[in-house]
C-alpha positions as CSV (number, residue, x, y, z in Angstrom):
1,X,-17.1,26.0,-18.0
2,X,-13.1,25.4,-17.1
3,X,-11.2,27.7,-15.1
4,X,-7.8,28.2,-14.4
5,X,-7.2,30.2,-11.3
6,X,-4.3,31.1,-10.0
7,X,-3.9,30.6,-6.0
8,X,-3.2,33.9,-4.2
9,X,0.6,34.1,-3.1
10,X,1.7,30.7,-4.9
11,X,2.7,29.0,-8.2
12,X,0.0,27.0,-7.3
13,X,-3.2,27.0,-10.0
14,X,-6.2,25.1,-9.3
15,X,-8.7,24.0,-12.6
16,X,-12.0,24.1,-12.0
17,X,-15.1,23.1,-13.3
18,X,-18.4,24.2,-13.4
19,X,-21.8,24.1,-15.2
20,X,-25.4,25.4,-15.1
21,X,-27.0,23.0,-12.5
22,X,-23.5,21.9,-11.1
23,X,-23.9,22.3,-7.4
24,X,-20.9,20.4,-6.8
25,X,-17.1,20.7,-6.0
26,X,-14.4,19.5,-9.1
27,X,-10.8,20.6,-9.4
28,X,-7.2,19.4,-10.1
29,X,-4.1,21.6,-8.6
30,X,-1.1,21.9,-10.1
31,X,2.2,24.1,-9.4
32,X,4.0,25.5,-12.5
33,X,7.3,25.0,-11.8
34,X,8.7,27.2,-14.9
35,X,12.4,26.4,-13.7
36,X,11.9,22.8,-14.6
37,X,9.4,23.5,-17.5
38,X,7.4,20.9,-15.5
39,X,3.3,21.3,-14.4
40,X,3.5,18.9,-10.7
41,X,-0.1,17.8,-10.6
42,X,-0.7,17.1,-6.6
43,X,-4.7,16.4,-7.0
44,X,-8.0,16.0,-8.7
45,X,-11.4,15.9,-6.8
46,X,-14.6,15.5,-8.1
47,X,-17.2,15.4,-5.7
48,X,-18.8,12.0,-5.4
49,X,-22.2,12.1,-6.6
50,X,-20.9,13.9,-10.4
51,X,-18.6,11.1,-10.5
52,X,-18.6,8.3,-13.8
53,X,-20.0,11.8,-16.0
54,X,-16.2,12.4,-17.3
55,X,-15.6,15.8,-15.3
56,X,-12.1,14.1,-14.1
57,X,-11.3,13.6,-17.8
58,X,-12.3,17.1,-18.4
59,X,-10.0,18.4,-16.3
60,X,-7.1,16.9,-17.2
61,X,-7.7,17.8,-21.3
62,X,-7.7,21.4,-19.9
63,X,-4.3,20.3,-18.0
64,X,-3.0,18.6,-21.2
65,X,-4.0,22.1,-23.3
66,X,-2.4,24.4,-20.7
67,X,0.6,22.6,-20.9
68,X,1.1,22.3,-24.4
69,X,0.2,26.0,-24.7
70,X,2.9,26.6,-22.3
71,X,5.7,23.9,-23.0
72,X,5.2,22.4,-19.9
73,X,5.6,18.6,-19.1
74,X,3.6,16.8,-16.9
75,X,5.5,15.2,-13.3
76,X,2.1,13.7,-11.3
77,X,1.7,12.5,-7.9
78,X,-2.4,11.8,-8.7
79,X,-3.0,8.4,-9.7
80,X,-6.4,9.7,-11.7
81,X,-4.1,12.0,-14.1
82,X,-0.8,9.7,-14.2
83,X,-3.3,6.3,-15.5
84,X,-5.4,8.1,-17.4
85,X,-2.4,10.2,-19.2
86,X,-0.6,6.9,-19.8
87,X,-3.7,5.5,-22.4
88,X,-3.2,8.1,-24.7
89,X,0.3,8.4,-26.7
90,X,0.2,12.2,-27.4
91,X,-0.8,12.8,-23.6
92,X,2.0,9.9,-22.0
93,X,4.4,12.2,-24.4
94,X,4.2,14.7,-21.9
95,X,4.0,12.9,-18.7
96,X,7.6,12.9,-16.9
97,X,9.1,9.5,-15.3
98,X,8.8,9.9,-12.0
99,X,4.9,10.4,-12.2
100,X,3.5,7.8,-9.5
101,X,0.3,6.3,-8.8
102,X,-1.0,7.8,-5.7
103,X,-4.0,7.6,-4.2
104,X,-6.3,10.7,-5.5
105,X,-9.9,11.6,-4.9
106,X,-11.5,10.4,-7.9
C-alpha cells in the first residue's frame, strides 16, 4: 500500500510504502511548491535489506501520478528519482532542468 502523508506544519509530504510482512522503512519526501507548480523531491530511502525488489521505483510511479494529477513538474535533488525519471520519455517530460544527481539512499 502507498501513502501520501502530509508532514505536520509543512508543505512537506512524505510517500510511503508498506506491505503485509514489510517490517521495513521506504519513503521519498517531497515539498509542493504550488507557487512554482513544481514537486522538489529531496529523498528516497528504502531500507537496505528490501532493496533490488523495485519499492524505489514504486515510489516514484506514485510521485509521477501525484504530480500529473496535480500539474506539478518534477525539480529533484535525489539522484535515485532524477536517473531513473530520465529513462522514461513521458516521466523526463516532467522532470525540470535543474534536477541534479545527488547522492540518495537507495
Amino acid at each position: 500500500m502507498i501513502e501520501i502523508i502530509s508532514e505536520s506544519n509543512s508543505k512537506v509530504k512524505r510517500i510511503q510504502y508498506s506491505k503485509e510482512g514489510f517490517k521495513g522503512e521506504a519513503f521519498l519526501l517531497f515539498e509542493e511548491q504550488e507557487d512554482k507548480q513544481q514537486a522538489y523531491v529531496t529523498k528516497t530511502f528504502v531500507d537496505e535489506s528490501f532493496r533490488g525488489q523495485g519499492i524505489g521505483q514504486i515510489l516514484v510511479e506514485e510521485l509521477v501520478k501525484y504530480c500529473q494529477d496535480n500539474q506539478l513538474n518534477v525539480l529533484s535533488v535525489c539522484s535515485y528519482v532524477t536517473k531513473l525519471m530520465s529513462r522514461r520519455e513521458e516521466w523526463n517530460a516532467l522532470l525540470l532542468d535543474g534536477s541534479i544527481d545527488n547522492a540518495c539512499s537507495i
